[in-house]
C-alpha positions as CSV (number, residue, x, y, z in Angstrom):
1,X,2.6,-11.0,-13.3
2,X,2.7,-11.7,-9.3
3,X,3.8,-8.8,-7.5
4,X,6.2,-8.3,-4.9
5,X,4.5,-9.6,-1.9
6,X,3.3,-12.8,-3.8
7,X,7.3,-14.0,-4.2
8,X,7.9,-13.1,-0.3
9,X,4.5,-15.4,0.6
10,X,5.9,-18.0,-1.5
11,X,9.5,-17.7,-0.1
12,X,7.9,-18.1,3.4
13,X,5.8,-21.2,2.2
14,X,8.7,-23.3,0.9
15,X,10.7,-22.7,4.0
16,X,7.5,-23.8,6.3
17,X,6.9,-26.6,4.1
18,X,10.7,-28.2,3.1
19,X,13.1,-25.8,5.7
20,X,15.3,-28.1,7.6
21,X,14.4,-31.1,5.3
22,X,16.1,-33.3,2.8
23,X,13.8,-32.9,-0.3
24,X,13.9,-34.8,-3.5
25,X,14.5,-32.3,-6.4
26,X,13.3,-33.7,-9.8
27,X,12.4,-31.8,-13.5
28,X,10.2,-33.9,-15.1
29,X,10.4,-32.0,-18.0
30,X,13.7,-32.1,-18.6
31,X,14.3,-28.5,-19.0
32,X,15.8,-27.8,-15.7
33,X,17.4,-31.5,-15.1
34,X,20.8,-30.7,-14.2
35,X,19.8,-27.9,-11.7
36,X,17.7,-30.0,-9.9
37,X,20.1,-33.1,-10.1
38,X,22.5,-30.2,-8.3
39,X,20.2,-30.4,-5.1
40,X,18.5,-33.5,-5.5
41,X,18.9,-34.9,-2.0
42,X,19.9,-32.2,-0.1
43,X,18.3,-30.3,3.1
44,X,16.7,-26.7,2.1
45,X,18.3,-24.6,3.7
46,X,16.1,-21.7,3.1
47,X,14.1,-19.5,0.6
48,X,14.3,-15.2,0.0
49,X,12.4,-13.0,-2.2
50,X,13.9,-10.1,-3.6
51,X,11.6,-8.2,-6.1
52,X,9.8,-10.6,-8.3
53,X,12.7,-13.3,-8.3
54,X,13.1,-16.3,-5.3
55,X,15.8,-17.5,-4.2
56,X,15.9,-21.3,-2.8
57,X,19.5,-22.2,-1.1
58,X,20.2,-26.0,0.2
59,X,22.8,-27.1,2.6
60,X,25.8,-28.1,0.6
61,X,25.8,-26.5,-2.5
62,X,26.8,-22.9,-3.0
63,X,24.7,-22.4,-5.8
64,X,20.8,-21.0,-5.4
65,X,18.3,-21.9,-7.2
66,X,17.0,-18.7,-8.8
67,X,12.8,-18.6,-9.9
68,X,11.3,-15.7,-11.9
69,X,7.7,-16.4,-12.3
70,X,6.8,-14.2,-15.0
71,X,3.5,-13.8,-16.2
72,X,2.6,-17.3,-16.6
73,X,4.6,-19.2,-13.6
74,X,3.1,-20.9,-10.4
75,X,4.1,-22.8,-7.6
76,X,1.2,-25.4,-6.6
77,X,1.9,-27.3,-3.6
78,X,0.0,-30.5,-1.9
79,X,0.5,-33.1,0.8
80,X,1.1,-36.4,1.1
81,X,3.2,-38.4,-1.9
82,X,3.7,-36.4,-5.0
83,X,1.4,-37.8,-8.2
84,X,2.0,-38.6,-11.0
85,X,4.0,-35.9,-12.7
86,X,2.0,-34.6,-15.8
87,X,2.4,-31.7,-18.5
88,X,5.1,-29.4,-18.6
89,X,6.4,-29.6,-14.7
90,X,9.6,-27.8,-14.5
91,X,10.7,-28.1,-10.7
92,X,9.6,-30.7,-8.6
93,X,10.5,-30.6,-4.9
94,X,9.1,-33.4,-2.6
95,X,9.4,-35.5,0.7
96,X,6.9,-38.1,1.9
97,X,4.7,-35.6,3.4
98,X,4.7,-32.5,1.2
99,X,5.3,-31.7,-2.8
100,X,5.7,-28.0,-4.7
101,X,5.4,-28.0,-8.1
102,X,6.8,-24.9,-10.3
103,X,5.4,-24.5,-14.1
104,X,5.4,-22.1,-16.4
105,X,8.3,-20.0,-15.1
106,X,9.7,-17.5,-16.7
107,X,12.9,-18.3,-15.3
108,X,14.3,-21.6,-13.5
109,X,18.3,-22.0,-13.1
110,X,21.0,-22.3,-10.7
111,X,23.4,-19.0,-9.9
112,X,26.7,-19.3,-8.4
113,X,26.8,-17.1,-5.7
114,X,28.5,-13.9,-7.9
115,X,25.6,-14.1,-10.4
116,X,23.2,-14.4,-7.4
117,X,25.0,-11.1,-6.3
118,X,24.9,-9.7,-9.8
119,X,21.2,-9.6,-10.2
120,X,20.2,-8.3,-6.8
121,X,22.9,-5.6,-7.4
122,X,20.2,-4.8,-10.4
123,X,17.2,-4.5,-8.7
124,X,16.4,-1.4,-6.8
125,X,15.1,-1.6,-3.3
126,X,12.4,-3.8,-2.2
127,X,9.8,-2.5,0.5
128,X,9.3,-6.1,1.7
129,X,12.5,-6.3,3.0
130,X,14.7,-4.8,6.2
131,X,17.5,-4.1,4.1
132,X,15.3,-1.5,1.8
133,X,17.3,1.8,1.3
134,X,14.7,4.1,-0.5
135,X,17.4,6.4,-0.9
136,X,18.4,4.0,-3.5
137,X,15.2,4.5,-5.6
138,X,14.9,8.2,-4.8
139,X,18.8,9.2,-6.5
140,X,17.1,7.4,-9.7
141,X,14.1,9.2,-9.6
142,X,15.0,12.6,-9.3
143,X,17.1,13.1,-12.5
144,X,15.1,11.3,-14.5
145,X,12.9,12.4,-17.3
146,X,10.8,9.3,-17.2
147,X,7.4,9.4,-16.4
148,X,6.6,8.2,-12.6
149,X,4.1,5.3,-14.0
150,X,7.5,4.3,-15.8
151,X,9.9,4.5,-13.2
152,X,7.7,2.6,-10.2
153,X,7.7,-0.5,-13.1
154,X,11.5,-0.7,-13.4
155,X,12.4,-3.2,-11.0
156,X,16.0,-1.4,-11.5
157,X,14.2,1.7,-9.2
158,X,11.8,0.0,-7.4
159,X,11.8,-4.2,-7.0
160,X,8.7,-5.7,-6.6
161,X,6.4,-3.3,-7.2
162,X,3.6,-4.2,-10.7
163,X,0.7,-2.8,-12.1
164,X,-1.9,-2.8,-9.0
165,X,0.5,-1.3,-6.9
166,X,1.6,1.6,-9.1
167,X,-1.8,2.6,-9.9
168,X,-3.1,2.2,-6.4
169,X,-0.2,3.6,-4.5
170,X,0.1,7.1,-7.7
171,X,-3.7,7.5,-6.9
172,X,-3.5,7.3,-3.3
173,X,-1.2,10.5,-3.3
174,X,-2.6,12.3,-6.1
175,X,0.2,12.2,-8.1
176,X,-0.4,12.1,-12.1
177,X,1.3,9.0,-13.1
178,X,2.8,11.2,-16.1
179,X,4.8,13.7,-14.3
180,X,8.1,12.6,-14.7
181,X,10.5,11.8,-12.1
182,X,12.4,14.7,-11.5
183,X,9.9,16.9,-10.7
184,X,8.2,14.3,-8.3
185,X,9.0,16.1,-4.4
186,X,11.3,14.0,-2.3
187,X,8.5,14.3,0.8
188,X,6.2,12.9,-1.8
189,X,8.2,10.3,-2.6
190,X,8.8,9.3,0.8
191,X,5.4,9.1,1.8
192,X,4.6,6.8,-1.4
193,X,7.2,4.6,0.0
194,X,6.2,4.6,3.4
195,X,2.6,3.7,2.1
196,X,3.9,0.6,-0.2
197,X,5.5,-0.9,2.9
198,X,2.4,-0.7,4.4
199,X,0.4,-1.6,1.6
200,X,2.5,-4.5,0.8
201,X,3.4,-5.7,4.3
202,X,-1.1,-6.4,4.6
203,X,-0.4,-7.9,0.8
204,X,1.5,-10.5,2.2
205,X,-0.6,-11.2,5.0
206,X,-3.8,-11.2,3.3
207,X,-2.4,-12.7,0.0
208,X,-4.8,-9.7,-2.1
209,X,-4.3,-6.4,-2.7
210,X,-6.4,-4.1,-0.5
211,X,-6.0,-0.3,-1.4
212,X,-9.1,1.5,-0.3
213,X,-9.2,3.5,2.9
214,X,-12.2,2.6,6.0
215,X,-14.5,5.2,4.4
216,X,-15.0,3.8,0.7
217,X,-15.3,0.5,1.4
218,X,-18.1,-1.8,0.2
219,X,-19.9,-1.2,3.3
220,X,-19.2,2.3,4.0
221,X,-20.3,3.1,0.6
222,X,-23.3,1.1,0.0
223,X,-21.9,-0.5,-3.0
224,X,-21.5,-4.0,-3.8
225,X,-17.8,-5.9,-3.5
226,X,-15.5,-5.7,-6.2
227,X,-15.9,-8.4,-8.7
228,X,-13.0,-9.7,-10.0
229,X,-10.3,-12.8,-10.3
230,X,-7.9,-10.3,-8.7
231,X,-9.2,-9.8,-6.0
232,X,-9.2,-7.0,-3.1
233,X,-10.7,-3.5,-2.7
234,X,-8.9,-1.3,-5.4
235,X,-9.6,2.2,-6.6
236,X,-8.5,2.6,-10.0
237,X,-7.0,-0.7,-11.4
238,X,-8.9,-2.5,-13.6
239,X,-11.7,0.2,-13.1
240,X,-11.6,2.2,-16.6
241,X,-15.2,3.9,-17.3
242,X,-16.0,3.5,-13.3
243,X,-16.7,6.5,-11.2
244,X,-14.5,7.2,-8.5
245,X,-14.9,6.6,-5.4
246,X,-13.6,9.3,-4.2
247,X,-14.8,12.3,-7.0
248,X,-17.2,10.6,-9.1
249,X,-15.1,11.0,-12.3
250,X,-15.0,8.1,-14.4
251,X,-11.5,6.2,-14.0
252,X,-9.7,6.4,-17.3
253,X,-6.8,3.8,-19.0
254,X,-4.5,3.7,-21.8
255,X,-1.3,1.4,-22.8
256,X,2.1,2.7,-20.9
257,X,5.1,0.7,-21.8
258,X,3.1,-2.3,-22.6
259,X,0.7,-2.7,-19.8
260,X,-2.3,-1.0,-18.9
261,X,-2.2,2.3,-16.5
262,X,-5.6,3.5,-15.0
263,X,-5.5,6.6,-13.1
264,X,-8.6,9.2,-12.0
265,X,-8.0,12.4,-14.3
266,X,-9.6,14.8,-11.7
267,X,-7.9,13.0,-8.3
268,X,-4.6,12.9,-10.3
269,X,-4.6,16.4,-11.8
270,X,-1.8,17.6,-14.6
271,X,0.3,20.4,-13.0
272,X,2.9,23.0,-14.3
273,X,5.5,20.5,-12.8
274,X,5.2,18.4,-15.6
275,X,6.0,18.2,-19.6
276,X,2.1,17.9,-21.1
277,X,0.9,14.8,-22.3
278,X,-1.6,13.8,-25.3
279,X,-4.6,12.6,-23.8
């Protein structure tokens, strides 16, 4: 599933492609027909991220068009005049110049602007944006019982944030990714947070994840580059069996709530602060 920074780069590419233009808005599918009959022929007024979901507003119409990628989704845009539509092509927006096509979206609707406000009111905050309060994400965390590897996937804690980044950003600060949340320190936290703002903030300019400090890179190491459709210097995800860069213990992985967590079992220690785990 895209992560955060992917829905902001996308938010930014619809508004440099169609901002300020009157787009023609077509479903060729027929699954999301009446949404985009709604803004058919209207000027885009502009596009947001918030966590994993877009936002696309047009002059005119109070409504938003609301995308949730999911794991499958994808926005694939050209230029010049749109082809042929083939397969299942949910969202259509074109001009004579430019064309974005959305498929296999999760979600693809229209909110009126109380539902709009309803599911951001859900999410918890997102460090892509300026109106982040981490406060917000920090009362959540430290009452709960919930593991941390747990908690930094809940997009009701923490929006925007997957799987790379809660690996990456749990090894980073040594933090076992089983301690659960009320024991995490709220300095710690706060430094975790600063770093995904960082980390993130580079996501969306690069468009990969990057992780690893100057000093265990490929070239500082003498290793080769990571190989993988991913992409980007990482130092535990997708690394299970793999020695650590930074100790030499191999990287280990199991199933959390469904998706895969990797962590370094000597970087990331177990400590007292914690209820024990199996494994």
């Amino acid at each position: 599933m895209p992560e955060g920074h992917t829905l902001h780069r996308l938010a930014r590419d619809l508004g440099a492609a169609f901002g300020g233009q009157q787009v023609t808005s077509t479903s060729p599918q027929g699954r999301f027909a009446l949404g985009a009959a709604l803004v058919d022929g209207r000027v885009l007024h502009g596009a947001e991220a918030y966590g994993k979901h877009l936002f696309v507003s047009f002059d005119g119409v109070a409504q938003v068009v609301h995308v949730h990628l999911g794991l499958y989704g994808s926005f694939i845009f050209g230029d010049g005049e749109a082809p042929a539509p083939a397969g299942a092509l949910r969202w259509r927006l074109a001009t004579r110049a430019k064309y974005a096509d959305l498929r296999g979206a999760t979600a693809c609707d229209v909110l009126d602007p109380p539902e709009a406000d309803r599911l951001r009111s859900r999410l918890g905050p997102d460090p892509l944006r300026t109106d982040a309060e981490p406060e917000r994400a920090w009362s959540r965390i430290r009452g709960s019982r919930a593991p941390l590897a747990t908690l930094l996937m809940d997009q009701s804690v923490l929006a925007g944030v997957g799987n790379v980044y809660r690996a990456e950003v749990l090894f980073r600060h040594r933090v076992d990714p089983f301690m659960q949340g009320r024991f995490l320190k709220r300095a710690q936290w706060y430094a975790m947070w600063a770093d995904l703002v960082a980390l993130m903030a580079e996501g969306f300019v690069t468009g990969q994840i990057d992780t690893v400090q100057p000093e265990h890179e490929p070239e500082a190491m003498d290793r080769p580059p990571r190989e993988d459709a991913h992409g980007g210097e990482v130092y535990v995800y997708r690394r299970s069996a793999q020695p650590c860069f930074v100790c030499g213990t191999l990287v280990r992985t199991r199933e959390h709530a469904g998706r895969n967590l990797f962590w370094c079992p000597r970087c990331q220690r177990r400590s007292r602060r914690q209820t024990p785990q199996n494994g």
